[in-house]
C-alpha positions as CSV (number, residue, x, y, z in Angstrom):
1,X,33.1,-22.9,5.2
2,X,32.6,-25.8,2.8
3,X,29.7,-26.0,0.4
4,X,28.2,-28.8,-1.5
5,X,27.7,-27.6,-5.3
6,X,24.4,-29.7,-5.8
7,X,24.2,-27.9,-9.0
8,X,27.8,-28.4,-10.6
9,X,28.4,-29.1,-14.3
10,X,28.3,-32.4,-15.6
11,X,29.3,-33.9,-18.9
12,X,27.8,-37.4,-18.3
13,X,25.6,-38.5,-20.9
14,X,26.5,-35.4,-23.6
15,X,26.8,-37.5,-27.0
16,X,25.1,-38.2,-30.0
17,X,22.7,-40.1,-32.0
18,X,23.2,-41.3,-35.2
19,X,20.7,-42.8,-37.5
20,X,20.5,-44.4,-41.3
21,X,17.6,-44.8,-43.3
22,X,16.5,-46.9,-46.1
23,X,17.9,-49.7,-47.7
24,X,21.5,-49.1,-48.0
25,X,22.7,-52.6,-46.1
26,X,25.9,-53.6,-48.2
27,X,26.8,-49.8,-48.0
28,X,26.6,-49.3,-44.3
29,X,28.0,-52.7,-43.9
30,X,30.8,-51.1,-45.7
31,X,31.6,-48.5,-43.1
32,X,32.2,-51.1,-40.2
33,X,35.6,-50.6,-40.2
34,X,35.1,-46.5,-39.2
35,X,32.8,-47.3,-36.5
36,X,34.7,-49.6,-35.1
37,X,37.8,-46.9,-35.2
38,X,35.6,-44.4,-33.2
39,X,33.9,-47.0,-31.3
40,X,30.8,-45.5,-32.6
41,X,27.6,-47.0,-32.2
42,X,24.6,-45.8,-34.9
43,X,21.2,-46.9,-35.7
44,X,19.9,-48.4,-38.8
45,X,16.0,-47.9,-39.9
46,X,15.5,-50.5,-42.3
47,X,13.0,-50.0,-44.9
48,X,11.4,-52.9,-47.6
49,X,12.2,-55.9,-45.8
50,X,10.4,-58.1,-47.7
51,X,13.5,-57.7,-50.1
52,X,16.0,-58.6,-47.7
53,X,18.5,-61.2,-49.0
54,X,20.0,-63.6,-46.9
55,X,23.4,-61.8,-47.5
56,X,22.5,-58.8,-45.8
57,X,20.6,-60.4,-43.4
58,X,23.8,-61.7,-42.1
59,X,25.4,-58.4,-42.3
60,X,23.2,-56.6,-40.1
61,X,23.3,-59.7,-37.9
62,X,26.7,-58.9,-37.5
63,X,26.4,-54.9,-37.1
64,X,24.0,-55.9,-34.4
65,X,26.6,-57.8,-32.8
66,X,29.1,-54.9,-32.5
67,X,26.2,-53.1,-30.7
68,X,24.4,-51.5,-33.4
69,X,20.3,-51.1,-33.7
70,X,18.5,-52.0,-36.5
71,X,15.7,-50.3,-36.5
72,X,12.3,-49.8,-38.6
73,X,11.3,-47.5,-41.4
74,X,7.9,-48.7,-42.6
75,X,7.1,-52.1,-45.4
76,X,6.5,-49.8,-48.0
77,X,7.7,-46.5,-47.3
78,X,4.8,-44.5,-48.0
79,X,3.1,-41.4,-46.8
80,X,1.4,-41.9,-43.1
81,X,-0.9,-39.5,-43.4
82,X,-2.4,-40.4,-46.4
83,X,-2.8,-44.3,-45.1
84,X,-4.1,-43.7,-42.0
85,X,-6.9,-41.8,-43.5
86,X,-8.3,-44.9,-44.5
87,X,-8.1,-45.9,-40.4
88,X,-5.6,-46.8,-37.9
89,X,-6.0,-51.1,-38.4
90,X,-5.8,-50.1,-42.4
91,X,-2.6,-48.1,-41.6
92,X,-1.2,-51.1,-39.7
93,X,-2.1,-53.7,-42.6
94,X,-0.3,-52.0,-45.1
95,X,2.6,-49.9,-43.7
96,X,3.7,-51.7,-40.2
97,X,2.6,-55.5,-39.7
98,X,4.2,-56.7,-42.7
99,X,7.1,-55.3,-42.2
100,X,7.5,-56.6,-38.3
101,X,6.8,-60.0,-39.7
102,X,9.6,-59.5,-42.3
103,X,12.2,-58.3,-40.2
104,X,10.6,-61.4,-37.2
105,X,11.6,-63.6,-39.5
106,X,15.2,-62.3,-40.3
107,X,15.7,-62.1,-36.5
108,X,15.0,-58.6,-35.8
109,X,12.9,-56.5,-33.2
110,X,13.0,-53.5,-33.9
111,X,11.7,-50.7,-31.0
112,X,12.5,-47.5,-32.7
113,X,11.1,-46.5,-35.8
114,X,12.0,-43.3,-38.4
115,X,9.1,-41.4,-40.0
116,X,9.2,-42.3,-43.7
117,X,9.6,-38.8,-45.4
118,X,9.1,-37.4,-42.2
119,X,5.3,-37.7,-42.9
120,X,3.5,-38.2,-39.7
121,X,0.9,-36.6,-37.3
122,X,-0.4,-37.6,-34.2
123,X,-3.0,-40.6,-34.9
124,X,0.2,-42.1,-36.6
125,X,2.6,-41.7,-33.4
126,X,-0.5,-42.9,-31.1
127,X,-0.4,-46.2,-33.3
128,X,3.6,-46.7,-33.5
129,X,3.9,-46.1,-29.5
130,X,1.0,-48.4,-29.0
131,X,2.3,-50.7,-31.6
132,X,5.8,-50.9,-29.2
133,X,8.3,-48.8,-30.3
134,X,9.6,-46.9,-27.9
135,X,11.1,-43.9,-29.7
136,X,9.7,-42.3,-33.0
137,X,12.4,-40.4,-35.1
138,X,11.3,-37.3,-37.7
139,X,13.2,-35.0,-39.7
140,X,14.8,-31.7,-39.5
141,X,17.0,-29.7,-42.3
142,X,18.8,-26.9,-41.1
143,X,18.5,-25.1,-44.7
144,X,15.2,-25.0,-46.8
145,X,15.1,-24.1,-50.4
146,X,11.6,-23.9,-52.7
147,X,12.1,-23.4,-56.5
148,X,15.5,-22.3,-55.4
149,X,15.2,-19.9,-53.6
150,X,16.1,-20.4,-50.0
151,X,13.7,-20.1,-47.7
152,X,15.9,-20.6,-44.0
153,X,19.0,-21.2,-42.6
154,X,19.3,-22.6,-39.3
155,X,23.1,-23.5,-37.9
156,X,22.4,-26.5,-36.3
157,X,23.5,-25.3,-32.5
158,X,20.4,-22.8,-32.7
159,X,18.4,-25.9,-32.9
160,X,17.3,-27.1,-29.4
161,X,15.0,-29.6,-30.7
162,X,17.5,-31.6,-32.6
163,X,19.2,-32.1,-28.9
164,X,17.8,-34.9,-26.7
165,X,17.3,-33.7,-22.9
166,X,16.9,-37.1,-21.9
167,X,13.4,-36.4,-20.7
168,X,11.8,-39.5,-21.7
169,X,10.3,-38.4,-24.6
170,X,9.2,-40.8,-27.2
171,X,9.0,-38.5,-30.4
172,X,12.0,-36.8,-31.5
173,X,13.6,-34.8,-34.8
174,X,17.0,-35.9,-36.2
175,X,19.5,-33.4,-38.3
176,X,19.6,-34.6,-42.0
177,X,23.2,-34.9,-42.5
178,X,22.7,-35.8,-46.4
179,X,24.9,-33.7,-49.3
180,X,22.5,-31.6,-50.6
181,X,21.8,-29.9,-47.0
182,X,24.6,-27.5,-46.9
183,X,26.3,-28.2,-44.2
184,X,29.4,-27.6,-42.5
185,X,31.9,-29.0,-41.0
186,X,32.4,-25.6,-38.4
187,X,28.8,-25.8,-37.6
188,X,29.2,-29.6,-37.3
189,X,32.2,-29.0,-34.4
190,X,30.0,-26.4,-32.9
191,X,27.0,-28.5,-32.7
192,X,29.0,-30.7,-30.8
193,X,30.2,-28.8,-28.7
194,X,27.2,-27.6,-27.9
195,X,25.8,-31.1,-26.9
196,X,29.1,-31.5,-24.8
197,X,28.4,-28.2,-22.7
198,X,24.6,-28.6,-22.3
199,X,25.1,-32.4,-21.6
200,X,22.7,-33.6,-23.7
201,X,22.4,-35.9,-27.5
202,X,23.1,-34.3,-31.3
203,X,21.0,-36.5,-33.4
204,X,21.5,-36.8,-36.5
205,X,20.7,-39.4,-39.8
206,X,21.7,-39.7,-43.3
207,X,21.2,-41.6,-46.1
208,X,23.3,-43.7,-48.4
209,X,27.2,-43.2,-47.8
210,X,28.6,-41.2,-51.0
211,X,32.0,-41.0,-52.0
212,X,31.7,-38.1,-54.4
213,X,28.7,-35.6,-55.1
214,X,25.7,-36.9,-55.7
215,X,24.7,-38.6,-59.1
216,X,21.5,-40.0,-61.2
217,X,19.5,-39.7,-58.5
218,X,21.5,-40.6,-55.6
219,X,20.8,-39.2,-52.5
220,X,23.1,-39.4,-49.0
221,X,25.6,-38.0,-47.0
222,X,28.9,-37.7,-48.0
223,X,31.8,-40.4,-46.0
224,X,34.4,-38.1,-45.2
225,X,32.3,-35.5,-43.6
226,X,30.6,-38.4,-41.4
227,X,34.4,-39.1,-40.6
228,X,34.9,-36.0,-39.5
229,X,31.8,-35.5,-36.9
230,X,33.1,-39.0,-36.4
231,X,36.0,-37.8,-34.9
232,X,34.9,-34.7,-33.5
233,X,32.6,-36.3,-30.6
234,X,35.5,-39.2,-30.3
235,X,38.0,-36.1,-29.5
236,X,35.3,-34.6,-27.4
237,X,34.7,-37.4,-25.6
238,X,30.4,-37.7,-26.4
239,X,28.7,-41.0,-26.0
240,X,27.6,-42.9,-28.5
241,X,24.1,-43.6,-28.3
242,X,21.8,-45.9,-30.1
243,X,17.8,-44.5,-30.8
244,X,16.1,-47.2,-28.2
245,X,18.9,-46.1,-25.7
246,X,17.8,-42.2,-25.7
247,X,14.9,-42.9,-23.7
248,X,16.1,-45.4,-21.2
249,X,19.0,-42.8,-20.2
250,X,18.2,-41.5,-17.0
């Protein structure tokens, strides 16, 4: 007797989300070639665009055109919960209008926005989501140190909340991928893996692409290891998915 199998394994949308924060435009621009290798597509939350030069303008014009996002990571960068004390318009006037205008004027719309800092609460989500955007990225670090001491480690695959379910939600954590985090590139593979066999989206977001460690203050991920996760979802087959496209999956 023949039975349908209504509940069999599927594979479909497993992939992963990769982000980029700041103001790093003639850097990323510089890793073009590598995404185009993998045929990866990542997201870029652009900070300070009043500073925008017409040079990079035109470079993440033309990352947009190989089916990148540019995204939005605040006009000033500064710390949510401390601005939206002074009310949710206040907030708006300083950290999000001029900013929209900015990046209006440069051509861009952004619809997904990264938590500068990672500072946020809920009266600052209720005004991004009304303000538009449809998905609202924070930060998670998988290691935790204080005075040097560390506090936590966390392998990234015992992290379910760095895994999108494709649920439609709207407010999401991302794995800092950045040098000083730790991590491996075993627990990399098996992250992976484990977004492959649950069918679901590894996000993750660095900063500034190093070449070496880390230096006068520098702070980012380093290329090579983004190479390498890179590779591991192209060998494995994940999507590549773009912030705004997380929750429009169905």
């Amino acid at each position: 007797m023949i039975q349908c199998q209504n509940g069999a394994e599927t594979h479909e949308k497993a992939g992963v989300a990769i982000s980029f924060d700041d103001h790093f435009i003639n850097e990323w621009f510089a890793l073009r070639p590598m995404f185009q290798k993998y045929n990866a597509k990542v997201t870029f939350f652009v900070t300070c665009p009043d500073s925008l030069t017409n040079d990079e303008v035109a470079k993440l014009k033309l990352l947009q055109s190989d089916g990148h996002e540019i995204g939005f990571h605040g006009t000033i960068h500064g710390k949510s919960t401390e601005l939206i004390a002074a009310g949710p318009e206040k907030y708006k006037e300083i950290e999000i209008t001029p900013g929209l205008s900015y990046m209006a004027k440069a051509g861009f719309k952004p619809t997904s926005y990264a938590h500068p800092g990672g500072d946020h609460n809920n009266r600052v989500d209720s005004v991004l989501l009304a303000s538009g955007f449809k998905i609202l990225r924070d930060v998670a670090i998988s290691r935790r140190k204080i005075m040097g001491f560390q506090m936590y480690a966390l392998a990234p695959r015992l992290m379910p909340w760095i895994y999108y379910s494709f649920d439609n939600e709207d407010i999401v954590d991302a794995l800092l991928i950045d040098e000083d985090t730790g991590l491996t590139e075993p627990e990399m593979i098996e992250a992976l893996e484990k977004a492959k066999s649950t069918n679901k989206a590894l996000m993750l977001f660095g900063h500034e692409p190093l070449y070496s460690k880390p230096r006068n203050g520098e702070y980012g991920f380093n290329v090579p290891f983004l190479e390498k996760i890179l590779k591991e979802a192209d060998r494995q087959k994940l999507k590549f998915y773009t912030m705004s496209e997380l929750p429009q999956t169905k």
